[in-house]
PDB file of N, CA, C and O in Angstrom, chain B, residues numbered from 101:
ATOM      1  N   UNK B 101     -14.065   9.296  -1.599  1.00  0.00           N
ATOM      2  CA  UNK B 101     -13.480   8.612  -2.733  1.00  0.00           C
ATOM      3  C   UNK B 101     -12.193   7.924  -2.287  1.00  0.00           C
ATOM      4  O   UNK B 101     -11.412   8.554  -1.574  1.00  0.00           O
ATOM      5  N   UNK B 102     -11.952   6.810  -2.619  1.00  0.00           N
ATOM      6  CA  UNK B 102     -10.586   6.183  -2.728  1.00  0.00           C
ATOM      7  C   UNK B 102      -9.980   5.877  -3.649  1.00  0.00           C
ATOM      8  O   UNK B 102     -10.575   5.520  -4.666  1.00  0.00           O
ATOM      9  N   UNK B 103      -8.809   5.911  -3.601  1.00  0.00           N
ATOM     10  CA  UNK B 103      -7.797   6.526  -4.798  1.00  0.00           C
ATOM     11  C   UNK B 103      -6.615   5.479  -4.636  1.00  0.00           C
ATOM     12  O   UNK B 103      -6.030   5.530  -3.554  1.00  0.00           O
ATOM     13  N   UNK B 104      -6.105   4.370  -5.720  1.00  0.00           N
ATOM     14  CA  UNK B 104      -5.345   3.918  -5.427  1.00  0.00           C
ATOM     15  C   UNK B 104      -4.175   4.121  -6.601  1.00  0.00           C
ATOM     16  O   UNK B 104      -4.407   4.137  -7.810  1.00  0.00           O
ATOM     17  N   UNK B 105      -2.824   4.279  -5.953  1.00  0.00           N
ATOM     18  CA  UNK B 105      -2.166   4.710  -7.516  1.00  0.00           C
ATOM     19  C   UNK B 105      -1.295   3.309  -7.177  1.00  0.00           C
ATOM     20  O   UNK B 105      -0.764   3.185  -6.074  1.00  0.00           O
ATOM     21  N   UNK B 106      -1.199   2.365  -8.110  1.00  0.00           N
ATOM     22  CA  UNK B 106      -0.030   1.200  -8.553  1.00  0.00           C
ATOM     23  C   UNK B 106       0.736   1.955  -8.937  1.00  0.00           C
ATOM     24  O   UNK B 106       0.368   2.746  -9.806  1.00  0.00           O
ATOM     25  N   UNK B 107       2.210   2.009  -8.399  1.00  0.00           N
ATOM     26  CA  UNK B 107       2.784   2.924  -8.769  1.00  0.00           C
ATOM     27  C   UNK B 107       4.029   1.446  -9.836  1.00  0.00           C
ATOM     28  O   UNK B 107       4.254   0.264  -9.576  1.00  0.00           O
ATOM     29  N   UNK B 108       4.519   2.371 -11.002  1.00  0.00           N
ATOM     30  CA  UNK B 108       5.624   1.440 -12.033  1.00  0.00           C
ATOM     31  C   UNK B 108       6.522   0.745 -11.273  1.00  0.00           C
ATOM     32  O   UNK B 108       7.121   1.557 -10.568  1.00  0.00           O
ATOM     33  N   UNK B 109       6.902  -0.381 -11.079  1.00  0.00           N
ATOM     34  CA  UNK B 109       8.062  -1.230 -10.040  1.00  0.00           C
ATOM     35  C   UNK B 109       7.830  -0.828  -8.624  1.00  0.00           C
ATOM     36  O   UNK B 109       8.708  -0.930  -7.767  1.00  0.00           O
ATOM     37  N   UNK B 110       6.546  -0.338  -8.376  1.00  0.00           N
ATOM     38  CA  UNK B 110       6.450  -0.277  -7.114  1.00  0.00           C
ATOM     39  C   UNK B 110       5.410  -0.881  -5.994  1.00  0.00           C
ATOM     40  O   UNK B 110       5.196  -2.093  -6.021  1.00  0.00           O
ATOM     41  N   UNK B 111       4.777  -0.084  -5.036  1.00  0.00           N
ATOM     42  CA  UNK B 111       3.788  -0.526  -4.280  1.00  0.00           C
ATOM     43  C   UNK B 111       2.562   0.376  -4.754  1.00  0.00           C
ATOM     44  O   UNK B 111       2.583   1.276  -5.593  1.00  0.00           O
ATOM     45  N   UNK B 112       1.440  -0.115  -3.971  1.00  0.00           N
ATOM     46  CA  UNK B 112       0.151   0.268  -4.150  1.00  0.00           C
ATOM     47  C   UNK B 112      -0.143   1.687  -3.096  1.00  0.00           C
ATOM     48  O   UNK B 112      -0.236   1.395  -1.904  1.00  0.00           O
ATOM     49  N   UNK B 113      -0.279   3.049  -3.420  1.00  0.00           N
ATOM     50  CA  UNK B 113      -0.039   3.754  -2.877  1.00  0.00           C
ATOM     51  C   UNK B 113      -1.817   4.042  -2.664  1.00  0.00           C
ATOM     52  O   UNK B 113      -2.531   4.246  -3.646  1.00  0.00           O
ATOM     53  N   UNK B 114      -2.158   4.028  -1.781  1.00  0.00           N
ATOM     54  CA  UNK B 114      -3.796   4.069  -1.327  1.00  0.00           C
ATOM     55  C   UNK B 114      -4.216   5.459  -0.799  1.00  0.00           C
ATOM     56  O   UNK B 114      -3.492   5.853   0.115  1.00  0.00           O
ATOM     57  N   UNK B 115      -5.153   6.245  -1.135  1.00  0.00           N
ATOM     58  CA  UNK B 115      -5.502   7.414  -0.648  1.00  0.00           C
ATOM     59  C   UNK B 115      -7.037   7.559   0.109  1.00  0.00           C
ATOM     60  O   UNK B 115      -7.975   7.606  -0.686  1.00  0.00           O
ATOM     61  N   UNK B 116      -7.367   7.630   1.494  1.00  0.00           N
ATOM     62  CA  UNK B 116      -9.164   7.838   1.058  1.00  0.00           C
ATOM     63  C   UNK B 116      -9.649   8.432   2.139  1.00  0.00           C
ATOM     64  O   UNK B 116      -9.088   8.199   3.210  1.00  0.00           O
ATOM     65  N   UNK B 117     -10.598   9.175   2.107  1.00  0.00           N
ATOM     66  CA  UNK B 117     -11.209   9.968   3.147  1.00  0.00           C
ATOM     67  C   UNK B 117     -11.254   9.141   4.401  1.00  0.00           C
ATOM     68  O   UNK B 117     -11.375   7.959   4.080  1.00  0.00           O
ATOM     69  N   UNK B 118     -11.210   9.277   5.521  1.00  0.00           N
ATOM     70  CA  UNK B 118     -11.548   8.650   6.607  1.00  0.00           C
ATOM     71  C   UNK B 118     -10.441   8.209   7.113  1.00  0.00           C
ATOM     72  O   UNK B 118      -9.364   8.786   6.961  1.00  0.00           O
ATOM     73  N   UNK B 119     -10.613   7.054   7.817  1.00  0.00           N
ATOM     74  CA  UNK B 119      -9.452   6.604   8.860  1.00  0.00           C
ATOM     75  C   UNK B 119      -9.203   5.149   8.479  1.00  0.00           C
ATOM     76  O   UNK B 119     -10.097   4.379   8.128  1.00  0.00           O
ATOM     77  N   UNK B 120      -7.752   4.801   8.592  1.00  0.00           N
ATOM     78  CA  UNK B 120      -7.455   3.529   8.087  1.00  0.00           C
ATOM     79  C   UNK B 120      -7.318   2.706   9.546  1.00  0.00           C
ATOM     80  O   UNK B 120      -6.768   3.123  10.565  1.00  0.00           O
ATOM     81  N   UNK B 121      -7.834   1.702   9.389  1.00  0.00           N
ATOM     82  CA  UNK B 121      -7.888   0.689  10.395  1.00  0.00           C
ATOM     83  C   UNK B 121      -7.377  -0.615   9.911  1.00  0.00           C
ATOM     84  O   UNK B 121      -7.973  -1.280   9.063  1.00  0.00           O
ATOM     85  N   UNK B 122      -6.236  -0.975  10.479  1.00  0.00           N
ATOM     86  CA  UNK B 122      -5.435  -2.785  10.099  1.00  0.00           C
ATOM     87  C   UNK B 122      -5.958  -3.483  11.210  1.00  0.00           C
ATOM     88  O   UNK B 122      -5.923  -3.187  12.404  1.00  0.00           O
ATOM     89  N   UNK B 123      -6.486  -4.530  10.585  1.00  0.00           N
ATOM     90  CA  UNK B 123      -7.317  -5.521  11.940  1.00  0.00           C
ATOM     91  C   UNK B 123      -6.169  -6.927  11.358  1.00  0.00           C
ATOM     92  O   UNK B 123      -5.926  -7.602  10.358  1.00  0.00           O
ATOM     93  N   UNK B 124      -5.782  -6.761  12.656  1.00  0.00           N
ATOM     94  CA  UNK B 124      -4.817  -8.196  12.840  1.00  0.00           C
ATOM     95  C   UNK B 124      -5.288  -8.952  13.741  1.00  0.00           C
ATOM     96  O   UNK B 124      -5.827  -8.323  14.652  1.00  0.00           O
ATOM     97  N   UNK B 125      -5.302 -10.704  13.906  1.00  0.00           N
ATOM     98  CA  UNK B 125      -5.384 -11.167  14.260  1.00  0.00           C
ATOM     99  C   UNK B 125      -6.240 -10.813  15.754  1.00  0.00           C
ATOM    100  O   UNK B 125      -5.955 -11.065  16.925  1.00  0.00           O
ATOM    101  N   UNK B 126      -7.324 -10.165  15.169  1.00  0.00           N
ATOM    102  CA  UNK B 126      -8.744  -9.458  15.721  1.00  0.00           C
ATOM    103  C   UNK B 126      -8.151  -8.218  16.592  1.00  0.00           C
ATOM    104  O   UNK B 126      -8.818  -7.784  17.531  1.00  0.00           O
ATOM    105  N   UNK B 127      -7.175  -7.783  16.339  1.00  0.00           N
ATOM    106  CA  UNK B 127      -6.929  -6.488  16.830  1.00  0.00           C
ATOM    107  C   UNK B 127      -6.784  -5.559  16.009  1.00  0.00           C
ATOM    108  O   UNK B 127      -6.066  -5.693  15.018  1.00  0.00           O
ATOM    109  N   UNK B 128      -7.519  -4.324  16.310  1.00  0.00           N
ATOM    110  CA  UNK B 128      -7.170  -3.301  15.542  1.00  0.00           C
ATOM    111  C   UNK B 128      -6.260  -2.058  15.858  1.00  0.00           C
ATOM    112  O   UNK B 128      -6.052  -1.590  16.978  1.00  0.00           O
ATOM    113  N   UNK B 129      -5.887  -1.726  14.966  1.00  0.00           N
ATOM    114  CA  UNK B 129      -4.610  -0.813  14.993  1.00  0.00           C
ATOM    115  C   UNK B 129      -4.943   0.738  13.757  1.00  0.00           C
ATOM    116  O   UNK B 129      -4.860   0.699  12.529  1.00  0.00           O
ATOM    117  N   UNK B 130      -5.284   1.856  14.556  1.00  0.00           N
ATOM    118  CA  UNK B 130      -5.577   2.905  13.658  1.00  0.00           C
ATOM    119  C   UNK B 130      -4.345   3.686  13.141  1.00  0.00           C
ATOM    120  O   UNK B 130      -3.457   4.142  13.861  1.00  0.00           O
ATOM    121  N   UNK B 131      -4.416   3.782  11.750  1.00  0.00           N
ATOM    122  CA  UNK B 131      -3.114   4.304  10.877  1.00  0.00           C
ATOM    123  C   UNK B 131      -3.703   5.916  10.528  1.00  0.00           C
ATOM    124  O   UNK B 131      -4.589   6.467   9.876  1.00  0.00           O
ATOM    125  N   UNK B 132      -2.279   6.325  11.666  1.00  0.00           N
ATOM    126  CA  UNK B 132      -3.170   8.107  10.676  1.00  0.00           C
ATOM    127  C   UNK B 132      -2.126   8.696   9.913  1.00  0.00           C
ATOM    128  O   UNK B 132      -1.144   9.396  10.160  1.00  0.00           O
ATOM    129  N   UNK B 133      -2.746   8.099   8.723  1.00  0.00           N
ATOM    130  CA  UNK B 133      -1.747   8.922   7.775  1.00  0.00           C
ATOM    131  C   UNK B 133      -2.442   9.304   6.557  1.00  0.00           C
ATOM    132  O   UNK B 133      -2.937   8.308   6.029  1.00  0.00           O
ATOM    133  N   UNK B 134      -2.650  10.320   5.951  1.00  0.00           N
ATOM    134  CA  UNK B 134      -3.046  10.835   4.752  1.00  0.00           C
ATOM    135  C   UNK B 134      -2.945   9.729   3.296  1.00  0.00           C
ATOM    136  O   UNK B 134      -3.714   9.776   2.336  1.00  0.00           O
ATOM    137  N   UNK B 135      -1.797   8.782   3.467  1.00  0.00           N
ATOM    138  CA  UNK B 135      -1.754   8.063   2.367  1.00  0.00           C
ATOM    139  C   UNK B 135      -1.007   6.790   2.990  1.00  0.00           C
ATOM    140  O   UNK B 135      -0.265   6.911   3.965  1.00  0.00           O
ATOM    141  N   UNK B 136      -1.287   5.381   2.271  1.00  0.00           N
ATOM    142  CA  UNK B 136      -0.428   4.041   2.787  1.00  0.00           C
ATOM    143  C   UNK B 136      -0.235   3.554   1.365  1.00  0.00           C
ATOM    144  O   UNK B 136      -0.974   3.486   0.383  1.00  0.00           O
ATOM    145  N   UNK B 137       1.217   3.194   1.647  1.00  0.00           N
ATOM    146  CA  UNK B 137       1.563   2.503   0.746  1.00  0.00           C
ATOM    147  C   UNK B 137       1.739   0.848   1.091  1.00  0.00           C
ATOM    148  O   UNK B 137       2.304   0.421   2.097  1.00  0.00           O
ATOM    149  N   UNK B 138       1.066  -0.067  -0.080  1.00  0.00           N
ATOM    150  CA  UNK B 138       1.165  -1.389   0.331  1.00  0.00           C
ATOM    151  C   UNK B 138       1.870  -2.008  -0.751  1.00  0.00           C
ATOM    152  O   UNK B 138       1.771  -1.559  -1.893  1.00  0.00           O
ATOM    153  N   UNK B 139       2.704  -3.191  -0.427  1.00  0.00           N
ATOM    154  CA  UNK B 139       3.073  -3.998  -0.937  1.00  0.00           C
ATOM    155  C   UNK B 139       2.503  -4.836  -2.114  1.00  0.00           C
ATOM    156  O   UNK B 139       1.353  -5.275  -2.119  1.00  0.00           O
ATOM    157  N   UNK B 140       3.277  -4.992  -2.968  1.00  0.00           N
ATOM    158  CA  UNK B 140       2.864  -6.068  -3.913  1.00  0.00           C
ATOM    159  C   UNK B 140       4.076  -6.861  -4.674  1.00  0.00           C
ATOM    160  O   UNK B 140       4.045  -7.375  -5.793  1.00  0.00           O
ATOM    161  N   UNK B 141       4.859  -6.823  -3.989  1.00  0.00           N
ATOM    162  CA  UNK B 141       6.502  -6.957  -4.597  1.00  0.00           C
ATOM    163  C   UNK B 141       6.507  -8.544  -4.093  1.00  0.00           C
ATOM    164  O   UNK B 141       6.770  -9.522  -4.794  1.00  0.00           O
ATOM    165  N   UNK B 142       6.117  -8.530  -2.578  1.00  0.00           N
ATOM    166  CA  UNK B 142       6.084  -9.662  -1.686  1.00  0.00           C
ATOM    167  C   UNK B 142       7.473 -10.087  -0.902  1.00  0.00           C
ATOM    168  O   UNK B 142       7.912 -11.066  -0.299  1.00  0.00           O
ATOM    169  N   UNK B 143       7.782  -9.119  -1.174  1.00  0.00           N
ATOM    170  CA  UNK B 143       9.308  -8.774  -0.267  1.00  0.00           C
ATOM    171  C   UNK B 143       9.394  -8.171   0.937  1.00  0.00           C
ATOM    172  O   UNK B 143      10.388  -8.435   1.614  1.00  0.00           O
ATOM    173  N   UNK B 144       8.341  -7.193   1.495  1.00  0.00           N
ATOM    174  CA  UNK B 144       8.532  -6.691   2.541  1.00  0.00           C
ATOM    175  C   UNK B 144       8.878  -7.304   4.115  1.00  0.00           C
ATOM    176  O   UNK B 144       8.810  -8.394   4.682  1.00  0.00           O
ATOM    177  N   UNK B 145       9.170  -6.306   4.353  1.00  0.00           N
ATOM    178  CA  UNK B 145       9.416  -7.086   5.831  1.00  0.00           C
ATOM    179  C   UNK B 145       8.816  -6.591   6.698  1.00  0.00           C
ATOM    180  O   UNK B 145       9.294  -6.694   7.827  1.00  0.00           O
ATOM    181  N   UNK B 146       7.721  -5.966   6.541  1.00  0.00           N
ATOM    182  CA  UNK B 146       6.840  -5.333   7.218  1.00  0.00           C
ATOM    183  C   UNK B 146       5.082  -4.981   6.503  1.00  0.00           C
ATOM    184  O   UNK B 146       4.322  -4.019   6.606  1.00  0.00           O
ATOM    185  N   UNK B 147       5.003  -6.267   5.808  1.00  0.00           N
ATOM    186  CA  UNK B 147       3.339  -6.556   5.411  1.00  0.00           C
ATOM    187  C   UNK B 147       2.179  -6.184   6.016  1.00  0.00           C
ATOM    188  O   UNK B 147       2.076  -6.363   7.230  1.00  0.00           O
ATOM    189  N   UNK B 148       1.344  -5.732   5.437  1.00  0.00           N
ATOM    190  CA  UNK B 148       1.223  -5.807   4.225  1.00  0.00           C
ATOM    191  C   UNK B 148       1.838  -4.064   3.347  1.00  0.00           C
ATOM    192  O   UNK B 148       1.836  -3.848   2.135  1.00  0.00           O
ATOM    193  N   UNK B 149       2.184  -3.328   4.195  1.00  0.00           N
ATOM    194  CA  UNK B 149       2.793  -2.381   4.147  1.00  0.00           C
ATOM    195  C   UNK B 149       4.516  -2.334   3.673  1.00  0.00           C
ATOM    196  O   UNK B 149       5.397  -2.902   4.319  1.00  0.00           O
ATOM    197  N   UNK B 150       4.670  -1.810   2.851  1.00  0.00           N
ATOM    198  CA  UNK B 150       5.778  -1.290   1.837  1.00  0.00           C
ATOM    199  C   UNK B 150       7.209  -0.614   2.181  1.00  0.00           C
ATOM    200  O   UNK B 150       7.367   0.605   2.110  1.00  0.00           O
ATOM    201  N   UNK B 151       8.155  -1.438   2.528  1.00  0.00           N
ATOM    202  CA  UNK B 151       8.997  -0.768   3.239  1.00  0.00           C
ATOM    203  C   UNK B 151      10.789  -0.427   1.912  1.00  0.00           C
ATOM    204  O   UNK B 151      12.006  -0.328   2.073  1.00  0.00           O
ATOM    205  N   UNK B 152      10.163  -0.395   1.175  1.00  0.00           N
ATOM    206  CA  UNK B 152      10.971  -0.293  -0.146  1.00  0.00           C
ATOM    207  C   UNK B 152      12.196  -1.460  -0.783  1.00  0.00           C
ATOM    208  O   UNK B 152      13.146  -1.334  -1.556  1.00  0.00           O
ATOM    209  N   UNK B 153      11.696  -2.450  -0.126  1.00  0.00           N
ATOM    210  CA  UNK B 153      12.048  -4.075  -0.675  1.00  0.00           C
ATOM    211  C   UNK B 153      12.363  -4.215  -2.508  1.00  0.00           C
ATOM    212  O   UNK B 153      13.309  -4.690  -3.136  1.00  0.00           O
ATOM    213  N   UNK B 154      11.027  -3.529  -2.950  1.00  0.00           N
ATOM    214  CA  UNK B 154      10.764  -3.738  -4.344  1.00  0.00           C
ATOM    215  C   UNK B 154      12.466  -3.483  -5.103  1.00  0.00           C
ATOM    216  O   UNK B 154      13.179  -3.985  -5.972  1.00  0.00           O
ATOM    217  N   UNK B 155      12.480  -2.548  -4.267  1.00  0.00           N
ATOM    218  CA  UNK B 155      14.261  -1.539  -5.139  1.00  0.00           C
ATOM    219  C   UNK B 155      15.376  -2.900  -5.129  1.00  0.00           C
ATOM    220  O   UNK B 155      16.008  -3.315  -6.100  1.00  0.00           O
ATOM    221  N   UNK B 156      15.398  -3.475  -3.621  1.00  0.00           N
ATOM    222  CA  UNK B 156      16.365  -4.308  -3.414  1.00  0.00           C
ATOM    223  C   UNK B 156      16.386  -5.336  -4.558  1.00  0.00           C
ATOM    224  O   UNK B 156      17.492  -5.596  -5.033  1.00  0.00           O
ATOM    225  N   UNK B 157      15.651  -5.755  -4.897  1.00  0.00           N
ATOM    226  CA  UNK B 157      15.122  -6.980  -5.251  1.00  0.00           C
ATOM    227  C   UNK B 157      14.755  -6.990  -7.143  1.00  0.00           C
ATOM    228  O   UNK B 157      14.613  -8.001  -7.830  1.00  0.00           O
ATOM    229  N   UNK B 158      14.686  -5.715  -7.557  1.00  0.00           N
ATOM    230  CA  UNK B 158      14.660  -5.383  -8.700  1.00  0.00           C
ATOM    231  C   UNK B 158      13.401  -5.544  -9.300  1.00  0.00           C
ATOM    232  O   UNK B 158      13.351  -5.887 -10.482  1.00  0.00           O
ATOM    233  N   UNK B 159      11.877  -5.248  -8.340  1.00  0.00           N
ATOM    234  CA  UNK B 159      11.123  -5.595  -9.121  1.00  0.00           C
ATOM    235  C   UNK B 159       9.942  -4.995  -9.966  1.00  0.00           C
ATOM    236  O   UNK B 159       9.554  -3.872  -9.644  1.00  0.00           O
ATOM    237  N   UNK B 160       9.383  -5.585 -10.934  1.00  0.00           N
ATOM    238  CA  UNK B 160       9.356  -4.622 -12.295  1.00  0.00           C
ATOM    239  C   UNK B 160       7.758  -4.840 -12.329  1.00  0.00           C
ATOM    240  O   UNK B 160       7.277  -5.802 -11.729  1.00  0.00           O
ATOM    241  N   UNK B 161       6.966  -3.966 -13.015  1.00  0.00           N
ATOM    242  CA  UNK B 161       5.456  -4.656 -12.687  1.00  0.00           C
ATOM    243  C   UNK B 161       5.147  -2.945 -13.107  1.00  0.00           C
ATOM    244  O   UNK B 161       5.958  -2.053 -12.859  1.00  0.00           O
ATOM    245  N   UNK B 162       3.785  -2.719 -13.798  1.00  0.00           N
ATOM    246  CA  UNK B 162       3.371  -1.592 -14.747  1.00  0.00           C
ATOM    247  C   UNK B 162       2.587  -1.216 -13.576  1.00  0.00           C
ATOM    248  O   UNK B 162       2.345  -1.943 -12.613  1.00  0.00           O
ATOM    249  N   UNK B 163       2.109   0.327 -13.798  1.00  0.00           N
ATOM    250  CA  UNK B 163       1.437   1.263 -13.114  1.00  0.00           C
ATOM    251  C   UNK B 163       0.263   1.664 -13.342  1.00  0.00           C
ATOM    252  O   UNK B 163       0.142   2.414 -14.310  1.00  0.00           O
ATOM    253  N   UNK B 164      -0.722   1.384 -12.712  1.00  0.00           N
ATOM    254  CA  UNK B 164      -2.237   2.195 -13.142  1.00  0.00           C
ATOM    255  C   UNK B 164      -2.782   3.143 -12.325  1.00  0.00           C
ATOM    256  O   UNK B 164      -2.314   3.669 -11.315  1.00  0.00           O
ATOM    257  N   UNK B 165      -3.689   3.280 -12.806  1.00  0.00           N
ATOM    258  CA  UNK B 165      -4.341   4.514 -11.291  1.00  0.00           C
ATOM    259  C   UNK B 165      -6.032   3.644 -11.181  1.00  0.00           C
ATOM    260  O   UNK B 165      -6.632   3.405 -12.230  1.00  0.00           O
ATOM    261  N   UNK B 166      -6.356   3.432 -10.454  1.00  0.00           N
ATOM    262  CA  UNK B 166      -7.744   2.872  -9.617  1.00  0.00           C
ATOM    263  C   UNK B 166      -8.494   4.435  -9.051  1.00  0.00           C
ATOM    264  O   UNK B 166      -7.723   5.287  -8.607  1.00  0.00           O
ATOM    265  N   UNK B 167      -9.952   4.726  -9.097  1.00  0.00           N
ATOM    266  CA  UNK B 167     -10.706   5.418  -8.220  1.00  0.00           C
ATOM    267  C   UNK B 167     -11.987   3.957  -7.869  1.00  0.00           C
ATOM    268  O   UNK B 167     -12.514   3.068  -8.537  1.00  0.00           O
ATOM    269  N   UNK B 168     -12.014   4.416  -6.481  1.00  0.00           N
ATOM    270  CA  UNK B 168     -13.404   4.270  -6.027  1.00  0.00           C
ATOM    271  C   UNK B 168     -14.382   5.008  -5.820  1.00  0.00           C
ATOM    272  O   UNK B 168     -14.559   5.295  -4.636  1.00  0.00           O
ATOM    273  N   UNK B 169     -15.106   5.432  -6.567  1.00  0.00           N
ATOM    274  CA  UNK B 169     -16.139   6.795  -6.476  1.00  0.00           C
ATOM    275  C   UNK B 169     -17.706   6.422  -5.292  1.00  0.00           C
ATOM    276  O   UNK B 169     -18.560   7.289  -5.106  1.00  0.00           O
TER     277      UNK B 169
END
């Protein structure tokens, strides 16, 4: 299952069994981490990943919760 929580004024906090893989510019890069948080502020300085920009910047945007079953 994947689990995404939009978090209130924040980023997209992603949860899901398996292994996360970022394919850049045809390279891939394996992320091992239990949870990623991504951007949606469009502030980061480190995309598409969430480096807490949103705070600086003041930005405001509602929270849901997503499953992928």
């Amino acid at each position: 299952m994947v689990k995404i929580n939009v978090l209130q004024n924040g980023p997209c906090l992603v949860e899901a069994e398996g292994t996360y893989v970022l394919i850049r510019d045809g390279k891939e890069e394996v992320i091992n981490q239990k949870a990623i948080a991504l951007c949606r502020c469009g502030a980061s300085g480190n995309k598409p990943f969430c480096d807490g920009s949103h705070k600086k910047i003041n930005f405001e945007a509602e929270g849901v919760e997503l499953q992928i079953r």
